[in-house]
C-alpha positions as CSV (number, residue, x, y, z in Angstrom):
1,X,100.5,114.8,84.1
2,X,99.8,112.3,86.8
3,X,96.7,111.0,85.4
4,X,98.6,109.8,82.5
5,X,101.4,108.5,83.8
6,X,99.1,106.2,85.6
7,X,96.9,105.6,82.6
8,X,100.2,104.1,80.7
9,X,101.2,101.9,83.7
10,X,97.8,100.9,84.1
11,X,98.1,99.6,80.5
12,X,101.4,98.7,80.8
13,X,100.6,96.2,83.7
14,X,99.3,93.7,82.0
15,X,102.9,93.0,79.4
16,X,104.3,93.6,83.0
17,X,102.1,90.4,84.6
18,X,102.8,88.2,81.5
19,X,106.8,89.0,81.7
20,X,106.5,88.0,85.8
21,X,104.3,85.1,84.9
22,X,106.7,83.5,81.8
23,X,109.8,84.4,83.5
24,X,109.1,82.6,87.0
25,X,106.6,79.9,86.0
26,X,103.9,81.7,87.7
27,X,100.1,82.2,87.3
28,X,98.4,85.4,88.2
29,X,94.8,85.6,89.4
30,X,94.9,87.7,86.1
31,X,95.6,84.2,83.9
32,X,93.4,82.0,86.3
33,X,90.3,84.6,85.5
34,X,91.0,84.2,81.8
35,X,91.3,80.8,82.0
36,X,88.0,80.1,83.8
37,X,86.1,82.2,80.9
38,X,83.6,79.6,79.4
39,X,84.5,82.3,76.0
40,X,87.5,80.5,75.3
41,X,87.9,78.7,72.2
42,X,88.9,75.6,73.6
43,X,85.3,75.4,76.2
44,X,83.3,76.5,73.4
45,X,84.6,73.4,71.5
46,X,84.1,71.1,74.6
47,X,80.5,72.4,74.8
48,X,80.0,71.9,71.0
49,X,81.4,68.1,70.9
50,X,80.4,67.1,74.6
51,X,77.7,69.2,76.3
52,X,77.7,66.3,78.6
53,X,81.5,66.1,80.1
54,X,81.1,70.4,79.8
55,X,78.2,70.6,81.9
56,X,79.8,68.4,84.5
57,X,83.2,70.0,84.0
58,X,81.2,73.1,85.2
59,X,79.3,71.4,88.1
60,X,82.9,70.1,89.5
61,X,84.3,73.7,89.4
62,X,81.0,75.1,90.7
63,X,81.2,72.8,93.6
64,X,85.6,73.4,94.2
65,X,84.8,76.9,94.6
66,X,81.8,77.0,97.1
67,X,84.2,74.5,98.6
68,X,87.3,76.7,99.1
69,X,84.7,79.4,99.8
70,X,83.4,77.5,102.6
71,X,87.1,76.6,103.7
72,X,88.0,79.8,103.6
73,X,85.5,81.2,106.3
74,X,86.3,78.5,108.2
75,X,89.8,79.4,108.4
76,X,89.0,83.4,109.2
77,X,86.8,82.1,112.0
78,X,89.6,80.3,113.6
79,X,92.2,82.9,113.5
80,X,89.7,85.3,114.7
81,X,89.2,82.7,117.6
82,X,92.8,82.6,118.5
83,X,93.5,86.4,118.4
84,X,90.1,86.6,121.1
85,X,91.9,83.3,123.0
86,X,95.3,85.5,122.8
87,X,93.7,88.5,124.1
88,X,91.9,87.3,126.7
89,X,95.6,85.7,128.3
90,X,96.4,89.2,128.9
């Protein structure tokens, strides 16, 4: 009985995440995931009529994410820095 139930909210989650998204202007990590497929229609095109602006389309993204990657280890460094500078006032 269970199992079911939570295979049809399972499914169900996903018309759930595109009502949230469309009725507050959000995006999901769900939408950004689709978006960054190079499957889409509109990338395949880009790669069809501009290999050139596609591949460095994809270089810029590549580089945005290793950035943010980067940026965020920074970030878990520091606050792991300040809980050991918290601790050790105590």
């Amino acid at each position: 009985m269970m199992f079911g139930a939570n295979g049809l909210l399972s499914f169900l989650s996903v018309f759930f995440i595109y009502a949230y998204e469309k009725i507050f202007g959000l995006v999901s990590d769900v939408t950004l995931l689709e978006l960054s497929s190079t499957n889409t229609k509109l990338l395949k095109e880009l790669n069809e009529k501009a290999p050139g602006t596609f591949q460095h389309s994809m270089q810029v993204a590549n580089l945005a994410e290793a950035a943010l990657m980067k940026l965020a280890q920074i970030l878990c460094w520091l606050e792991q820095e300040l809980y050991t500078m918290t601790l050790e006032k105590y």
